[in-house]
C-alpha positions as CSV (number, residue, x, y, z in Angstrom):
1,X,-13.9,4.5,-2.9
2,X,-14.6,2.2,-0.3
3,X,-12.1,-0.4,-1.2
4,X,-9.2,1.4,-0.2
5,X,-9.8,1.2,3.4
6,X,-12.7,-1.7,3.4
7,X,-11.6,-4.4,1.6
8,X,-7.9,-4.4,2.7
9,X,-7.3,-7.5,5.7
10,X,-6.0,-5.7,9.1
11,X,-6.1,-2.2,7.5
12,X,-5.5,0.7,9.9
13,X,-6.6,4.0,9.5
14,X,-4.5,7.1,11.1
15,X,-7.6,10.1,11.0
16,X,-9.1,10.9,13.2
17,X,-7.1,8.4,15.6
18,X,-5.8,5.1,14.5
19,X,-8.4,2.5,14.7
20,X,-8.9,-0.5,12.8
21,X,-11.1,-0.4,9.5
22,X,-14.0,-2.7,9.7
23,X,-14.6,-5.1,6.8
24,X,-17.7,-4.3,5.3
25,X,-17.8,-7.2,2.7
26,X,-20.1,-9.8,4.4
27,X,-22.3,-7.1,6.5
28,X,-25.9,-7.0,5.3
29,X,-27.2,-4.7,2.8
30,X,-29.5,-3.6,5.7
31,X,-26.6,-3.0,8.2
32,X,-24.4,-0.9,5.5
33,X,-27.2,1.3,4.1
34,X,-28.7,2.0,7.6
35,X,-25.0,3.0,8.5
36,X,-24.2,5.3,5.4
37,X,-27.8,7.1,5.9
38,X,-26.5,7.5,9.8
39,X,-22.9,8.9,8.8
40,X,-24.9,11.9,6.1
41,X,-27.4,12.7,8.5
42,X,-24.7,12.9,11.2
43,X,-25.6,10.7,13.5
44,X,-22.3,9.0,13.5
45,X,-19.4,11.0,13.7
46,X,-16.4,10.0,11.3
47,X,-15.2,13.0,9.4
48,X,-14.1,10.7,6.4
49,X,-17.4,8.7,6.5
50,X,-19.4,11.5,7.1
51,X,-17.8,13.2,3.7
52,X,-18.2,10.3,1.7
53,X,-21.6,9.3,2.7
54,X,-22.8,13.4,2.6
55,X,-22.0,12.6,-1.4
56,X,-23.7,10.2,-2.0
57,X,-27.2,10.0,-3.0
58,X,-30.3,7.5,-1.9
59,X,-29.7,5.4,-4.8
60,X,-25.9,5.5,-4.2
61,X,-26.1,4.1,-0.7
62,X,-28.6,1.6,-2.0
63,X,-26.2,0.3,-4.8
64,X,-23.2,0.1,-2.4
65,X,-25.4,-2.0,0.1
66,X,-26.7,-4.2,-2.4
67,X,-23.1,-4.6,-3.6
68,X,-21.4,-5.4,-0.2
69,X,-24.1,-7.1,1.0
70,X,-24.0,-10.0,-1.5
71,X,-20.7,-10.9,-1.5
């Protein structure tokens, strides 16, 4: 799921507004999980993250930091 908009150079998103995707390859496991726990509780707004990450469970967000974070 989240190589479709992360892992593609100078991607740009049109919803809610067109922004630029951030790469998330290269960010620390720390940064990512802390970030996917913020978009399920709610405390950042994107809809689409806040779908994806309201999906996923603890030991989802932990595999998906541990993955990102190490490459």
């Amino acid at each position: 799921m989240c190589i479709g908009c992360h892992e593609i150079p100078g991607y740009k998103a049109s919803f809610p507004n067109v922004y630029s995707v951030p790469m998330i390859t290269g960010q620390s496991a720390k940064y990512i999980e802390a970030s996917l726990v913020a978009y399920r509780k709610g405390d950042r707004s994107h809809p689409t993250m806040r779908a994806i990450a309201g999906s996923l469970t603890d030991q989802d967000i932990a595999d998906l930091a541990a993955l990102y974070g190490s490459k």
